[in-house]
N, C-alpha and C positions, 0 to 999 in steps of 0.2 A: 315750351315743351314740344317736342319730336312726336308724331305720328305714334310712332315706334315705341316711346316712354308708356305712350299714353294705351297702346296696345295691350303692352307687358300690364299695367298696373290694372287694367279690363280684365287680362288672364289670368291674372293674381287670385280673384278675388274669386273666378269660375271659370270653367269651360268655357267657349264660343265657338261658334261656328265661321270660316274664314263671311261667309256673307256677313252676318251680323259684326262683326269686327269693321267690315269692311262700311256698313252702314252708321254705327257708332261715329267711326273717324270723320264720314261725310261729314254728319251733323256737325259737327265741332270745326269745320268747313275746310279740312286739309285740302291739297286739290288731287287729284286721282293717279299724278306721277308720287308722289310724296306714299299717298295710302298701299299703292302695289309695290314700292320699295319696300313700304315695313312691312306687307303680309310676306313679301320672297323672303324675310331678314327670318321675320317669326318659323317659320315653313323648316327655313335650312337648319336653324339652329333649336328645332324639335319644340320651340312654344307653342305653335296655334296645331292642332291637326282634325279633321272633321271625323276621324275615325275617332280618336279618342274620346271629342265631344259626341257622337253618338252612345256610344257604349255608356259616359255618366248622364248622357240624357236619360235612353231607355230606363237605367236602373234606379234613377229619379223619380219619374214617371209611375213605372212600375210599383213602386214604394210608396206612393203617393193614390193610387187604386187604378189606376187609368191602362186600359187596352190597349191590343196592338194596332189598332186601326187609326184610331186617334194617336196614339204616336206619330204612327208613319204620317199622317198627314201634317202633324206640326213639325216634324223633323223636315219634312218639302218645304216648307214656309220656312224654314231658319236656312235654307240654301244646301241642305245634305243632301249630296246623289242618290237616286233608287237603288244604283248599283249596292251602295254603303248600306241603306236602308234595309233590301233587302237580304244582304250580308247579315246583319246585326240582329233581325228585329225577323223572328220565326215564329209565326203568328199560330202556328200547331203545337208549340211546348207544353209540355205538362206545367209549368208554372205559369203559364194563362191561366189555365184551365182554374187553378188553386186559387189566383189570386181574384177571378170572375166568383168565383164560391165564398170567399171572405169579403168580397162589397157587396154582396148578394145576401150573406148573414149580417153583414153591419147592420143594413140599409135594413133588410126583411126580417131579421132574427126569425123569430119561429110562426110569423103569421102565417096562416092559408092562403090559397089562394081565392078570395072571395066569389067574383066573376069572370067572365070574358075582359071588360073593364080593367079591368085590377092585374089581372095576366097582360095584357097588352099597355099599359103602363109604366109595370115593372121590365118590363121587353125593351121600352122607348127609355127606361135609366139607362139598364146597362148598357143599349146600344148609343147613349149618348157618353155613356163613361169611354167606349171605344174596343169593345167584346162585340168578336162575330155573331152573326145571328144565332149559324150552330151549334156555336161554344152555349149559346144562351139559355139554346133547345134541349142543349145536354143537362144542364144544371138544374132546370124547371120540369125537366123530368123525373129525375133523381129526389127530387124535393117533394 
């Protein structure tokens, strides 16, 4: 099988980013003229694009309870430009804000807030789920 076959049947199945594509093929030991043939092939003829694996990343992500913060850093680690990143991923939207409130009720439903303890805790979820600080400050206010 071709680089290229083995690309498309990778795309098939989900998004990638041209790095991981490009990772994938190593593995399977193409050599590096072979893997940049098929990503220029994939590129021209609109298969692989990082813009559009952003956009189904993010709404993945998103879908899934996870912040803009943590996105954008696993989107760096899959090879997506800041540029695209920051294009995409507007870490002030009102649907952060919504979807930080609904891991925040999953996770806390209607408890109190017990102590300092227990606030600062609940601070180190969210901010491990990937919700800015003040998104967080906003929400634990409110509540």
């Amino acid at each position: 099988m071709s680089a290229k076959s083995i690309a498309v049947k990778l795309l098939a199945r989900r998004e990638h980013s041209v790095k991981e594509i490009r990772q994938k093929l190593a593995q399977r030991e193409f050599d590096d003229s072979e893997i940049e043939q098929a990503i220029a092939e994939l590129k021209q003829g609109g298969w692989i694009s990082d813009e559009r694996f952003t956009e189904a990343y993010i709404r993945m992500r998103q879908a899934r309870g996870f912040g803009p913060v943590r996105i954008a850093i696993e989107l760096r680690e899959r090879g997506v430009d800041d540029a695209l990143v920051d294009q995409y991923l507007d870490p002030g939207a009102p649907a952060w804000l919504e979807s930080l409130r609904e891991q925040y009720d999953k996770k806390y439903a209607a408890k109190p807030i017990a102590d300092y303890n227990d606030k600062a805790k609940r601070i180190r979820f969210l901010q491990y789920r990937g919700f800015t600080l003040d998104a967080i400050h906003d929400v634990l206010d409110e509540m």
